[in-house]
C-alpha positions as CSV (number, residue, x, y, z in Angstrom):
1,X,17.6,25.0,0.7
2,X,20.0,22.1,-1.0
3,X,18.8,20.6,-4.0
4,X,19.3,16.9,-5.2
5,X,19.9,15.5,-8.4
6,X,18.0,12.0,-9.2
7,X,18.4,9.8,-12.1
8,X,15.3,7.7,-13.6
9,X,14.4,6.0,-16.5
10,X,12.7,7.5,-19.2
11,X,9.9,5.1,-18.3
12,X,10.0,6.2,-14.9
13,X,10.1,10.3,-15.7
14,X,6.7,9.8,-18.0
15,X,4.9,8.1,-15.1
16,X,6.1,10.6,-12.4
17,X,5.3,13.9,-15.1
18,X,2.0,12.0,-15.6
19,X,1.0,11.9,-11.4
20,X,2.2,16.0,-11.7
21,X,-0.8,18.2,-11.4
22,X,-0.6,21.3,-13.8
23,X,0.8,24.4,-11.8
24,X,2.5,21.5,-9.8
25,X,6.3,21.5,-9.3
26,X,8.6,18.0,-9.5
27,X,8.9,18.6,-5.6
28,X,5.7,19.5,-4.6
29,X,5.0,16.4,-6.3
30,X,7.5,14.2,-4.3
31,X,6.5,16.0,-1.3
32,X,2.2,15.1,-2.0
33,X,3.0,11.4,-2.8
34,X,5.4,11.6,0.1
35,X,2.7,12.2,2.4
36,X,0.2,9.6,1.3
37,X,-0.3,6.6,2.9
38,X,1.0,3.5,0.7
39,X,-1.6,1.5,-0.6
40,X,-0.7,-2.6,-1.6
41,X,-1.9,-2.1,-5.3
42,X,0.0,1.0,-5.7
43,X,3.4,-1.1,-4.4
44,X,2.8,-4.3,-6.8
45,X,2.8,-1.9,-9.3
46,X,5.8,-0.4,-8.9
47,X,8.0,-3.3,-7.7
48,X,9.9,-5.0,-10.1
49,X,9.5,-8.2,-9.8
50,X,8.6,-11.8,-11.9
51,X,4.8,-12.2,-12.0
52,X,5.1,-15.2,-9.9
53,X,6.6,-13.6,-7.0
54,X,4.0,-10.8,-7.4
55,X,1.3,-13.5,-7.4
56,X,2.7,-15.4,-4.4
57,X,2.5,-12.1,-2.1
58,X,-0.3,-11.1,-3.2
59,X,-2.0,-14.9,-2.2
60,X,-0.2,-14.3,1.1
61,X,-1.6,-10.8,1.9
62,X,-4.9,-12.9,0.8
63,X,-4.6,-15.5,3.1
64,X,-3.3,-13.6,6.2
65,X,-6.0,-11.6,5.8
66,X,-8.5,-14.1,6.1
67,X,-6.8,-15.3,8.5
68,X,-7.3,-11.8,10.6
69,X,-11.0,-11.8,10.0
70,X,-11.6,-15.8,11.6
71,X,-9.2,-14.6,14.5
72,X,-11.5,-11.3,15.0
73,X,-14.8,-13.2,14.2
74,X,-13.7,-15.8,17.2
75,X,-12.7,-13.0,19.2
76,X,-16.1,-11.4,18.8
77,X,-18.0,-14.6,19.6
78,X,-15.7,-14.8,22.6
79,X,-16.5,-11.5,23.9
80,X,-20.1,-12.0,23.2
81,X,-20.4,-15.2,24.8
82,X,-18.4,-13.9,28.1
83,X,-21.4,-10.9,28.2
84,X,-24.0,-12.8,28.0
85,X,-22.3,-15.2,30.9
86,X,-22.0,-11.6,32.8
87,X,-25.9,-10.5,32.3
């Protein structure tokens, strides 16, 4: 097995060795977070960028998904009114 040398902040190390579990190695740590599915308000947190970026995205992932929900909620009526044609 190869191993791999990273370099983080201080910063960085505290909130990684804070996510370890007790027994838990640095690796098996990686390898657990690795595995888990990304969640958006886990991202914002860890991107680096000016608040009014951060605030812009997250208006966008607002919008397109209410956006999503009209376009099912039409689909849905569409479906429904082509079924009741069909009955």
């Amino acid at each position: 097995m190869s191993i791999k040398t990273i370099t983080v902040t201080e910063e960085a190390y505290e909130v990684i060795k804070g996510m370890k579990q007790e027994e838990e190695s640095f690796s098996e740590l990686f390898k657990r977070i690795g595995k888990q599915p990304a969640r958006i308000k886990d991202i914002f947190g860890a991107m680096k960028q000016e608040s009014k970026e951060a605030e812009a995205l997250k208006k966008r992932i607002k919008s397109m998904k209410e956006e999503s929900r009209k376009d099912m909620g039409e689909r849905m009526n569409e479906i429904r009114s082509r079924l009741k044609r069909n009955n």
